[in-house]
N, C-alpha and C positions, 0 to 999 in steps of 0.2 A: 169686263168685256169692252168697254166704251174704249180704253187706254190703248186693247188688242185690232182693233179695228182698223187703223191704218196700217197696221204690220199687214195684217190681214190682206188690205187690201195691194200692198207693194207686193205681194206673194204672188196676188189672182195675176197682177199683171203680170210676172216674171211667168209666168203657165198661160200666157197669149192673152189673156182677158180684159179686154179696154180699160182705162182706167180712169173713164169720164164716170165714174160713178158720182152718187151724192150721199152725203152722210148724213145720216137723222140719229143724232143721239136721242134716247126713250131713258125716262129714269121713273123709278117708284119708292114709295112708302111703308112701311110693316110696322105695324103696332107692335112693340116689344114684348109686350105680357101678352098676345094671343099670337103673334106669328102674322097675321091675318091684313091684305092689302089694305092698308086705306088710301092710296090716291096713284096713280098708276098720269104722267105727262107723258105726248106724246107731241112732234110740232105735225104743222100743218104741211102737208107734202101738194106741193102745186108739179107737180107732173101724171103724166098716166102710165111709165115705167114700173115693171113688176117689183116688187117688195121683197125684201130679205132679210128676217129678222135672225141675228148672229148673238148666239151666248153660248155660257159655258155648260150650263145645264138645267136640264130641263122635267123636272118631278112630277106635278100635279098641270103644268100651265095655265094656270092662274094670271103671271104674268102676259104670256105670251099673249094671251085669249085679251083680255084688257084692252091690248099693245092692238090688236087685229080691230077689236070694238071702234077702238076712238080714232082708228085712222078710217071707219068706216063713218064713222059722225062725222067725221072734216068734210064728208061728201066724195070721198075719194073711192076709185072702185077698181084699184089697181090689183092684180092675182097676188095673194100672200104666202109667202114661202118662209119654213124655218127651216132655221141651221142650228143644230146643237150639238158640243163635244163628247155630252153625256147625258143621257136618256134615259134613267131607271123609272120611266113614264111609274104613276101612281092611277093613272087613269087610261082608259081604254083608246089608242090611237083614233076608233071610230068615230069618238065624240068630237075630235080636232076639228073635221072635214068641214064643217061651217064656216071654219077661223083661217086656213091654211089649203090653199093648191096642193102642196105635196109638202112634206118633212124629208131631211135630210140628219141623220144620226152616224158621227161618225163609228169608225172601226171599236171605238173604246167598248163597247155595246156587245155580246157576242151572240145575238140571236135579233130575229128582225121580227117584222108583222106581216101579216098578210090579211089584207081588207076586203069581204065582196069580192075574191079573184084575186083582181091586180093588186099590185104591191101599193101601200100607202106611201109606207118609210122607208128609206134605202138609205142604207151602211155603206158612207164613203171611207176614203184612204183621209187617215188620220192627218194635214198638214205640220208641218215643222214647225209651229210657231205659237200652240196651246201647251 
């Protein structure tokens, strides 16, 4: 995902989207014989611009949750948003909402959530470049 991230980002601009963004590559660790995170880096984000964390997919969010944690220890207290291509969530969308403003799932996905009423997750149009 870290490689897809500037494609990504030439795309947003090509569909009107300013292209003063900032890139925070986030990388983590997995124990091989349990699967199981052991060290989840994230850098320190000196702005108050809302957050978007972009991958390929996304199961138990484990990662993601981590990723949301330690940009919250930086002191930072900017609105967090995910993007994923693929969603076969292993856990209950509800449990996100401490970690994430809202989720984004795209079209790969073929049924959504519904949280408390309003939508949590919303199924976009799949871009050219996953």
């Amino acid at each position: 995902a870290s490689k897809k991230v500037y494609q990504l980002l030439s795309t947003l601009v090509s569909y009107g989207i300013p292209g003063e963004q900032e890139v925070y590559i986030c990388s983590k660790e997995r124990d091989p014989a349990t699967n199981k995170l052991t060290k989840t880096t994230v850098p320190k984000i000196d702005n108050d611009l809302p957050c978007l964390i972009i991958d390929d997919i996304c199961i138990g969010a484990g990662t993601f949750k981590n990723i949301s944690d330690k940009i919250r220890e930086n002191g930072n207290t900017n609105e967090i948003y995910l993007a994923c291509t693929h969603a076969p969530f292993s856990v209950d969308p509800e449990s996100l909402r401490p970690y994430f403003k809202h989720i984004f799932i795209s079209n790969s996905r073929n049924d959504d959530f519904v949280v408390n009423g309003p939508k949590y997750t919303n199924l976009i149009t799949q871009l050219p470049l996953f």
